[in-house]
C-alpha positions in Angstrom: 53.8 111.8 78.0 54.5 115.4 76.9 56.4 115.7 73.4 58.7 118.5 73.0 60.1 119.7 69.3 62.0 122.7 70.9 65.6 121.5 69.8 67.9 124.5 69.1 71.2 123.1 68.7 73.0 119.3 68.4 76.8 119.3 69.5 78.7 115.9 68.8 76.5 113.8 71.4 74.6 116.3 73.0 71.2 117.9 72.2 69.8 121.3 74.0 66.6 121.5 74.0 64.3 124.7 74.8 61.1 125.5 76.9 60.2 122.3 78.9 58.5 121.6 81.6 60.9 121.0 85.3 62.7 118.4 84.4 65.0 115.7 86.7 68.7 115.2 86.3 69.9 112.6 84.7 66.3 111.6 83.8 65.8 109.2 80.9 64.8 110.6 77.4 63.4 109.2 73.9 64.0 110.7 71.0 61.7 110.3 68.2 62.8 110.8 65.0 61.1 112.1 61.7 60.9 108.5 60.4 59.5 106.9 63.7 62.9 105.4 64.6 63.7 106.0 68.7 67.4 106.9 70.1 67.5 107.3 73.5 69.7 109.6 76.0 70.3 111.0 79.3 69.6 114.9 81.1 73.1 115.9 81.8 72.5 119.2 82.6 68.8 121.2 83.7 67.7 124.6 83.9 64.4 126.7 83.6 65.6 127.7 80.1 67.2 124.7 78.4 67.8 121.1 78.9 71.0 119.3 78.0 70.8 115.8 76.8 73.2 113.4 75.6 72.4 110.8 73.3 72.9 107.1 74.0 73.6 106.5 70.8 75.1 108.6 67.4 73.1 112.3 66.8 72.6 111.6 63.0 69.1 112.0 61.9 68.3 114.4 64.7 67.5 117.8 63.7 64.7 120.4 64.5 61.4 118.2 64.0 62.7 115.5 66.0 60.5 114.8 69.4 61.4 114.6 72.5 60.2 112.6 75.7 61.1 112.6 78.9 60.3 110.0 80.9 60.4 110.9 84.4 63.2 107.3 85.4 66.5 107.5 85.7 69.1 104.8 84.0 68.1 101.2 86.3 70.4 97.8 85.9 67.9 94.7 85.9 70.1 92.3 87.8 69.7 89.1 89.0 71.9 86.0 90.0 71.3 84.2 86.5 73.2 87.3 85.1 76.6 85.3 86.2 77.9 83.6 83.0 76.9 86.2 81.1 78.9 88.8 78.6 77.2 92.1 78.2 77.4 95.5 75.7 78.4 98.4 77.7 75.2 99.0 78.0 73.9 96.2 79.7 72.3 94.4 76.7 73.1 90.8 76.0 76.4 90.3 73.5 76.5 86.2 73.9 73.0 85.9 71.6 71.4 84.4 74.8 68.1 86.1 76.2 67.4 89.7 78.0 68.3 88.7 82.0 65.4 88.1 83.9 65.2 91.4 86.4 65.0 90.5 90.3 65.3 93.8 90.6 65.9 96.9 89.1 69.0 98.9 90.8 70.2 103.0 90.0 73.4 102.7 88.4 74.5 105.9 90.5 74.4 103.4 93.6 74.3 104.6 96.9 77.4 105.9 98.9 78.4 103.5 102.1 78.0 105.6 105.1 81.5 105.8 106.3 80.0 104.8 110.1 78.9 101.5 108.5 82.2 100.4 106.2 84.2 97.8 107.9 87.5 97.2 107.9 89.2 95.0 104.7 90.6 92.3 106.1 91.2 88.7 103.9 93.7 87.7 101.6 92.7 87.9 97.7 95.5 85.3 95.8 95.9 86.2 92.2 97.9 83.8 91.8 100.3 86.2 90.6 104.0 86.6 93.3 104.7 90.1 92.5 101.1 91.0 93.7 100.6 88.2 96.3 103.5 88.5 98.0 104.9 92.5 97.5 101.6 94.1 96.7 99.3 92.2 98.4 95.2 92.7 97.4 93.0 92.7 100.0 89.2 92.0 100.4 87.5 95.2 99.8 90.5 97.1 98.7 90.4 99.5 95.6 93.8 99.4 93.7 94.5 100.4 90.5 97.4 98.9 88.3 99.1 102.1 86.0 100.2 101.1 82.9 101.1 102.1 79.3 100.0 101.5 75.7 101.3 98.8 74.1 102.3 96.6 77.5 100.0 93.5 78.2 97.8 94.5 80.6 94.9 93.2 79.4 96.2 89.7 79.9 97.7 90.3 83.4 93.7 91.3 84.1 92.7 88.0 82.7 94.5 86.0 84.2 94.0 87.7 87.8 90.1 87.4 86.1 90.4 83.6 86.3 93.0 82.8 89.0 91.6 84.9 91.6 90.2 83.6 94.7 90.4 83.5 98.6 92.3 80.9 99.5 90.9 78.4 102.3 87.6 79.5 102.3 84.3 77.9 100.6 82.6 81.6 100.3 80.9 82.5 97.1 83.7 84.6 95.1 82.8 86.5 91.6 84.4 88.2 88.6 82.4 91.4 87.3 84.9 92.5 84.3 84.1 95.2 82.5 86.6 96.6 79.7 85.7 100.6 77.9 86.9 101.7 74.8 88.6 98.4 73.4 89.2 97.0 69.4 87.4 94.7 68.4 89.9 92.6 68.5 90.4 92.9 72.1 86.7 91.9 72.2 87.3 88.8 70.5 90.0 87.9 72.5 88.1 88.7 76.2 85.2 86.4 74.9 87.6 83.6 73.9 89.9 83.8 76.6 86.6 83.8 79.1 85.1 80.6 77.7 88.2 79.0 76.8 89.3 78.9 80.4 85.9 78.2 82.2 86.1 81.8 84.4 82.7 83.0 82.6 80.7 80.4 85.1 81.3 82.9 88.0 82.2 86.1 86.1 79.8 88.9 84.6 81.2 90.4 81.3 80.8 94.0 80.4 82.7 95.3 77.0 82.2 98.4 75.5 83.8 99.1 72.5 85.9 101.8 70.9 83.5 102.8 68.1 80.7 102.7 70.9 79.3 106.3 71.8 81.2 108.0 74.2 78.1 108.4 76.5 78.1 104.5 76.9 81.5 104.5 77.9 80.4 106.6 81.1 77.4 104.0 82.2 79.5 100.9 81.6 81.4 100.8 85.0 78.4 102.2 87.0 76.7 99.4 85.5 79.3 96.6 86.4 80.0 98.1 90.3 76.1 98.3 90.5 75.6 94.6 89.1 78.9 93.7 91.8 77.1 95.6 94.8 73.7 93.5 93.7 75.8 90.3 94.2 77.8 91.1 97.6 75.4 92.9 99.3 72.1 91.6 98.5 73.6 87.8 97.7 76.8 87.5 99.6 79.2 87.2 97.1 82.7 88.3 97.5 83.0 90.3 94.2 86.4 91.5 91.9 85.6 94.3 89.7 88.0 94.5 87.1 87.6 97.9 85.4 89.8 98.6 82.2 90.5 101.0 80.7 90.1 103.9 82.9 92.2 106.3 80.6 89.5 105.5 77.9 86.6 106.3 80.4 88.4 109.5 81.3 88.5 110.6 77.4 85.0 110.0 77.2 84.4 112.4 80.6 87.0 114.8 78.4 85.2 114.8 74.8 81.9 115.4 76.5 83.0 117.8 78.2 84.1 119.7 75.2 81.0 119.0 74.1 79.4 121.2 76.8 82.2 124.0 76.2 83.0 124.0 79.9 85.9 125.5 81.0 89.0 122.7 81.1 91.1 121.7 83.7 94.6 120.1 84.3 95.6 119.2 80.1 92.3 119.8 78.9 90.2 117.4 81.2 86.7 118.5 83.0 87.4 120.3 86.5 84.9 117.4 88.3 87.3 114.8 86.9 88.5 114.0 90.5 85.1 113.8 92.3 83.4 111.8 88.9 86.3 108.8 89.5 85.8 109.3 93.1 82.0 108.1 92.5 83.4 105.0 91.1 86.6 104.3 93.2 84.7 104.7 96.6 82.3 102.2 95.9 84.3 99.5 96.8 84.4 98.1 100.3 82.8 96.2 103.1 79.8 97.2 105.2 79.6 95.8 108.5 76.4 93.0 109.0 76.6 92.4 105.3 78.1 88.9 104.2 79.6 89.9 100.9 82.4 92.7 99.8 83.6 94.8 96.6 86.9 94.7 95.9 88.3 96.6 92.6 90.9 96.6 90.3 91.3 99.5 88.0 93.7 99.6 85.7 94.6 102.4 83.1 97.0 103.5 80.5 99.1 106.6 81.8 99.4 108.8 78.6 103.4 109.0 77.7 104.2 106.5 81.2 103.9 109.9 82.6 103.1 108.9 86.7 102.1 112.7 87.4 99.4 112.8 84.2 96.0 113.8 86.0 94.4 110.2 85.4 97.0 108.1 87.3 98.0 111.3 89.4 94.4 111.5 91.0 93.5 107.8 90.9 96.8 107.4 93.4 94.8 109.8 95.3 91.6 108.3 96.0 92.8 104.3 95.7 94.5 102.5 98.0 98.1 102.0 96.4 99.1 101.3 93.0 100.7 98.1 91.0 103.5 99.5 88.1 103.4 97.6 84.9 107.5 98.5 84.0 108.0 99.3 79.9 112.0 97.9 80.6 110.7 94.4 82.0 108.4 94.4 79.0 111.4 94.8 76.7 113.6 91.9 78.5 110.9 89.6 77.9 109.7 89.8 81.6 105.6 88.6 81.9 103.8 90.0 84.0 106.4 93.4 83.9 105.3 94.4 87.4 108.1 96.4 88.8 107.5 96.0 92.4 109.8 99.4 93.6 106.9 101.9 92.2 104.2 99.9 93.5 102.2 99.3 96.9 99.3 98.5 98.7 98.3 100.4 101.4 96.1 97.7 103.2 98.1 94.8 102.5 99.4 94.7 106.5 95.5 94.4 107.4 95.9 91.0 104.9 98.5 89.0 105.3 100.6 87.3 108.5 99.5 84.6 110.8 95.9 83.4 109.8 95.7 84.9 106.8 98.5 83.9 104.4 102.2 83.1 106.7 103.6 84.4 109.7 106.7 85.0 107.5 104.8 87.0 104.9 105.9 90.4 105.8 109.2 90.1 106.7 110.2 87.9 103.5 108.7 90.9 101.5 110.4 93.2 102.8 113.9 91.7 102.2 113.0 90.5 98.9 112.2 94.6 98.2 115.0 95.8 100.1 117.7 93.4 98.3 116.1 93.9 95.0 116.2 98.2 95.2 119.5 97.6 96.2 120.4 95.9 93.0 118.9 97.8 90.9 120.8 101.1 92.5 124.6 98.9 92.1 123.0 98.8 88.0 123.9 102.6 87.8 127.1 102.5 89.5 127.8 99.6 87.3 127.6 101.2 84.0 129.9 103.9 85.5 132.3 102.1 86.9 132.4 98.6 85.6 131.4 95.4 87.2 134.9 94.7 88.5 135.2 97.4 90.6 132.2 96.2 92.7 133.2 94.5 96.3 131.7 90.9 96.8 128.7 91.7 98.3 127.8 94.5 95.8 127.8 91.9 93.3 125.3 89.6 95.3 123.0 92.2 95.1 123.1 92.8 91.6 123.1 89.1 90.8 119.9 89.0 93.2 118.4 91.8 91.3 119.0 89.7 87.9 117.6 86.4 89.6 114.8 88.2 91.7 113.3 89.3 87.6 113.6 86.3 85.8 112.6 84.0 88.7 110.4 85.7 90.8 108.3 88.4 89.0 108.8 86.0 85.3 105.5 84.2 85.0 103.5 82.2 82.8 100.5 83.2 82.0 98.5 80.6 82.9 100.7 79.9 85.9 98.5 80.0 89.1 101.0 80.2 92.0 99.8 79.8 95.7 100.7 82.3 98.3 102.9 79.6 99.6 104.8 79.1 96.4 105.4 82.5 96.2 107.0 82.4 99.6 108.8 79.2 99.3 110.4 81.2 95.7 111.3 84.2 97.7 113.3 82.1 100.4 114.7 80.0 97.4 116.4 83.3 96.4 117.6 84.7 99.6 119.1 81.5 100.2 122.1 82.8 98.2 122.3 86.3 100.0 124.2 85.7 103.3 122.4 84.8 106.3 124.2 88.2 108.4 123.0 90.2 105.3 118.8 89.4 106.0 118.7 91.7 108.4 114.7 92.6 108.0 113.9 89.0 109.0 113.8 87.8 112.5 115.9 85.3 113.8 113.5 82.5 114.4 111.8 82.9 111.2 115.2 82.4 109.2 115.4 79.1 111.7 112.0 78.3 110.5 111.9 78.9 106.9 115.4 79.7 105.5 116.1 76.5 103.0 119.4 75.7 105.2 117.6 74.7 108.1 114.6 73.6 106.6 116.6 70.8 104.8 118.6 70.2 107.8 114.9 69.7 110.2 113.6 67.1 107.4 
């Protein structure tokens, strides 16, 4: 193997190196030091003049008589099925002291595209356990849908608990967790790795944390790694796979710092110009492919910068995804767990989900009216601090009492309450019980005969 000591220039985590042989994109390098110690890195960009590599790792100690080795691989994931149980670096290396996994196989972490021929259609209810996601915003098997919050709101606890709760109801098909969390404290470390093994989800979970003093460059392998390890186990084992991916504001940073590293020319607020098709190579992976047993289904969630909806991160994740869930900064500040505002939100796929045979013939229908009385509440709010709550007619002020009820009964949660799609329905006819019956007009007739509490009690 050829060593080259051509270096002309180190920039935060990237090297350039001079007169090389043809080299490969993306093609693994080693770095040998002056004192024998190795750091390794990635070709990020090749030309006949000069290489560009970034470094795995921090550039100290690299300077002019450093060597450099390029190995003709690119970056492979060992994976195998004793990897489940297991919590990971962001770069794939064991964090819970047990041993390096035992390859069955080494896998690209690029992955391969599905050939949009071959994707079949999600179908199958994913519960969460969760109502305001479950019943309004329904997850579907093979879905991609991202949940947009902001800094300081508790979504790293509504990711565990969808981490441990979620499942397919009904069905005895292999289901698994691959989690995999960029940029966090250590703290938040601590607390994934407790909350995991406290709670028994690390038996069928795979744990990926990358950390915020990690380098930047590990940031960008960590969720090709976990969506490569997920692929591994659905399509090669059968496994219905979540991939949890948080956060993606921190990956995007990364994509942004090495850009700046590169000096190319910015885009929308400073991030790279490729920022769209580089989260589209991680979105898209998710799916079904027809013939194959197992799925990806994937939950992104990010921080939007200010709770601005239109920044580019959550403005071109809406783009390629599927819907979005709204964590709500005012039902965070009444208290309110999880703070999913449910007006903002939707799935786009939930209708291919949910109704007779998957969840309840009612399901649609009691979503609707549960959204449409709730939107309708929330408007009478404004009027009310104009006009006063007097001045409301009778059935204004059922609405807004719905509105108030519909928050701290419905979408109010424990956090280690696991409701069943069924709950969740039987809750949303427990509360438009008190709206009258001439006033449901998004619910058929027979269903209210069916399922409205009146009659139910009246049948038993």
């Amino acid at each position: 193997m050829k060593e080259y000591r051509t270096i002309s220039q180190v920039a935060g985590p990237l090297v350039f190196v001079e007169k090389t042989e043809p080299v490969g994109y993306q093609e693994l390098v080693n770095l040998v030091l002056a004192d024998g110690t190795e750091k390794r890195g990635q070709v990020l960009d090749t030309s006949d003049e000069i290489v560009v590599v970034q470094v795995f790792e921090t550039t100290t100690g690299i300077g002019k008589d450093t060597g450099v080795r390029f190995t003709g691989e690119t970056i492979k994931m060992p994976v195998g099925k004793d990897m489940l149980g297991r919590i990971l670096s962001g770069a794939g290396k064991p964090k819970d002291g047990g041993p390096d996994i035992v390859p069955e196989k080494r896998l690209e972490i690029t992955g391969a595209a599905i050939n949009p021929w071959a994707r079949g259609s999600p179908r199958q209810f994913i519960q969460t356990g969760i109502s305001t996601i479950d019943l309004t915003n329904t997850l579907v098997r093979g879905q991609k849908l991202p949940i947009f919050s902001g800094s300081g709101l508790p979504h790293n606890e509504i990711a565990l608990q969808i981490a441990r709760q979620a499942k397919v109801p009904g069905s005895d098909e292999e289901f698994a967790v691959v989690f995999a969390a960029m940029g966090i404290t250590k703290e938040e470390e601590n607390q994934f790795m407790a909350e995991f093994e406290r709670t028994g989800a690390l038996e069928h979970a795979v744990v990926f944390l990358n950390l915020a003093d990690d380098p930047a460059v590990e940031r960008i392998i960590t969720p090709r790694l976990a969506l490569t390890t997920a692929e591994y186990l659905a399509f090669e084992l059968g496994y219905h796979v979540l991939v949890i991916l948080t956060d993606m504001t921190n990956y995007c940073e990364a994509l942004r710092q090495i850009g700046a590293a590169r000096e190319e020319v910015p885009g929308r607020r400073g991030y790279p110009g490729y920022m769209y098709t580089d989260l589209a190579s991680l979105y898209e992976r998710a799916g079904i492919i027809k013939g194959k047993k197992g799925s990806v289904t994937q939950l992104s969630i990010l921080t939007m910068p200010g709770d601005d909806i239109t920044h580019p991160i959550p403005d071109l994740s809406g783009y390629i995804t599927e819907g979005q869930i709204v964590v709500n900064r005012d039902l965070h500040r009444k208290g309110i767990y999880p703070p999913i505002n449910v007006l903002p939100s939707l799935s786009r796929l939930m209708n291919l989900g949910i109704g007779k045979g998957f969840t309840r013939e009612d399901h649609k229908k009691v979503s609707d009216q549960l959204y449409a009385g709730y939107a309708e509440g929330v408007d009478l709010r404004g009027l009310v601090a104009i006009v006063g709550k007097d001045a409301l007619s009778e059935r204004d002020r059922g609405f807004l009492e719905f509105a108030e009820m519909f928050e701290n009964r419905f979408v109010r949660q424990g956090k280690d309450e696991d409701r069943t799609i069924d709950e969740s329905l039987d809750l949303g006819w427990d509360l438009l019980k008190d709206i009258p019956e001439e006033q449901l007009v998004r619910i058929d007739r027979e269903l209210i005969q069916k399922y409205h509490p009146k009659y139910r009690k009246k049948a038993e």
